[in-house]
C-alpha positions in Angstrom: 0.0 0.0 0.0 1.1 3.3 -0.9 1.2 6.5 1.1 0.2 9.8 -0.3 3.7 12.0 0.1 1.5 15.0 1.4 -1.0 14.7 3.7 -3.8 17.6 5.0 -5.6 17.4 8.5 -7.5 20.5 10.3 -7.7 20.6 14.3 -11.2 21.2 14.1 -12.0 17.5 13.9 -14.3 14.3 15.8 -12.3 13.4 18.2 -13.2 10.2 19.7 -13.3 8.6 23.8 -9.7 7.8 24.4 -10.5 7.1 28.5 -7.8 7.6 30.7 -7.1 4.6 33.1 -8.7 5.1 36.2 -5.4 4.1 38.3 -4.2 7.3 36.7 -7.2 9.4 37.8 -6.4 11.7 40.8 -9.7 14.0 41.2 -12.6 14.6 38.7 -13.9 13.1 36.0 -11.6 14.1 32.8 -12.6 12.7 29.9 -9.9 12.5 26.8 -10.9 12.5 23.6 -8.3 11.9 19.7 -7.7 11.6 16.5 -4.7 10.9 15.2 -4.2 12.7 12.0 -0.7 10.7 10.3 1.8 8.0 11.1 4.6 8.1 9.8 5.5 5.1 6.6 7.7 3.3 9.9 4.9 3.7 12.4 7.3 4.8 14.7 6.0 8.7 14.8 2.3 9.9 14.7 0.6 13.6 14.7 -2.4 13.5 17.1 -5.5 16.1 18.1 -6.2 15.3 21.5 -8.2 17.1 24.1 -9.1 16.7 28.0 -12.1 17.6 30.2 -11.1 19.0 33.7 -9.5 17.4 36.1 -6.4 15.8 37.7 -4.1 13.0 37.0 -0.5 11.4 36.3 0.7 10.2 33.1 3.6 8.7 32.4 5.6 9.1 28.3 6.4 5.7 27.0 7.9 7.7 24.0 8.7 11.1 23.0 6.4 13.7 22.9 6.1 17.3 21.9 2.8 19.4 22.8 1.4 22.2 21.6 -1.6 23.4 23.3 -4.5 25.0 20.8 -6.8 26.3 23.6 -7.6 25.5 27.6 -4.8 25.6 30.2 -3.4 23.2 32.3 -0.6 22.9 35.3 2.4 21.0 35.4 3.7 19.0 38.0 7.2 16.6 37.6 9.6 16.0 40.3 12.2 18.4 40.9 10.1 20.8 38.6 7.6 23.0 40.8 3.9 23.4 39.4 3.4 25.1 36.3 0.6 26.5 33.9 1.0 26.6 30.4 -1.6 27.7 28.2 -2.6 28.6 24.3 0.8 28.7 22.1 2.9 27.3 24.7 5.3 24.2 23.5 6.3 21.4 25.9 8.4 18.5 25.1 8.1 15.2 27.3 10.8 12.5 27.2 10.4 9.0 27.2 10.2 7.7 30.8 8.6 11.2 32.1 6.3 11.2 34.5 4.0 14.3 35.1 1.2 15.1 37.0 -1.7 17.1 35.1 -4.3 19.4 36.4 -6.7 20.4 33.3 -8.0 23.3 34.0 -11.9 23.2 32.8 -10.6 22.0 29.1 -7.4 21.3 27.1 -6.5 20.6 23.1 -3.2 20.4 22.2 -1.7 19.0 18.6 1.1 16.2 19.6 3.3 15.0 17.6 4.5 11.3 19.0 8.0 9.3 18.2 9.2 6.2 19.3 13.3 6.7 20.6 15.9 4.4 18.9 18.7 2.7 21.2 22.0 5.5 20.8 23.9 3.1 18.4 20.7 2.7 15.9 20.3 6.7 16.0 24.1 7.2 14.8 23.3 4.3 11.6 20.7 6.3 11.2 22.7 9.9 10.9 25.9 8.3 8.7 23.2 7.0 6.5 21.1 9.9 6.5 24.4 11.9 6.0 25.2 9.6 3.1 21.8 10.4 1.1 22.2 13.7 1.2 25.8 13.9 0.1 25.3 11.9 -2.9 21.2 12.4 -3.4 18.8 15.1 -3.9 15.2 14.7 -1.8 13.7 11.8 -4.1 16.4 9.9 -5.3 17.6 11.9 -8.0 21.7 12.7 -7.9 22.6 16.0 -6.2 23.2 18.7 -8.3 26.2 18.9 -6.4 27.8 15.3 -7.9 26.5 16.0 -11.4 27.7 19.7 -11.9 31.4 17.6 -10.6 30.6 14.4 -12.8 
């Protein structure tokens, strides 16, 4: 199956029940809601819509995430990091094995953008062949103009 090489999505989308685990739930009611709008050809990175009712709990990052939050506020709590509210336009970046403590304020969206971690000696094949494509490529296969203005 083939993937389209440009893919669209709006904010402004259905979001569907995505429950948080009730071991997770400190006070409230908070009721998530997503849609994930791409995954990446790997399935190792995904863009998601996903928004949050009010209400407290913990959540712990089993990969990388980044957060942007569209509208609502929320407060922060991580160990060795004192509370903290970020709201509308404000950027957060969560590593794998985080752990924070969230307090929704009324309502939260955010847009996340999702990606598994590779162990250190995959990420440096991943660089030197990366490295290699573009010295001798152009995006899409073709040679770089580089190589062919020299061959």
């Amino acid at each position: 199956m083939s993937l389209a090489l440009i893919e669209a999505g709006h904010c402004n989308v259905d979001l569907k029940s995505s429950p948080i685990n009730a071991s997770q739930i400190i006070e409230g009611n908070p009721e998530a809601r997503e849609h994930v709008l791409s995954t990446s050809a790997c399935a190792t990175a995904k863009t998601m819509i996903w928004s949050c009712t009010e209400g407290k709990f913990n959540w712990y990052y089993d990969l990388d995430e980044t957060i942007i939050i569209l509208e609502g506020s929320i407060v922060l709590e991580s160990e060795g990091m004192p509370p903290k509210r970020y709201g509308v336009g404000d950027v957060i970046f969560f590593r794998k094995g985080a752990h924070a403590k969230w307090h929704v304020e009324g309502y939260v969206k955010k847009i996340a953008f999702l990606r598994q971690t590779t162990p250190i000696g995959f990420g440096f094949a991943i660089r030197a062949v990366n490295r290699f494509k573009r010295t001798f490529f152009a995006s899409g296969g073709r040679r770089s103009p580089r190589l062919a203005e020299a061959g």
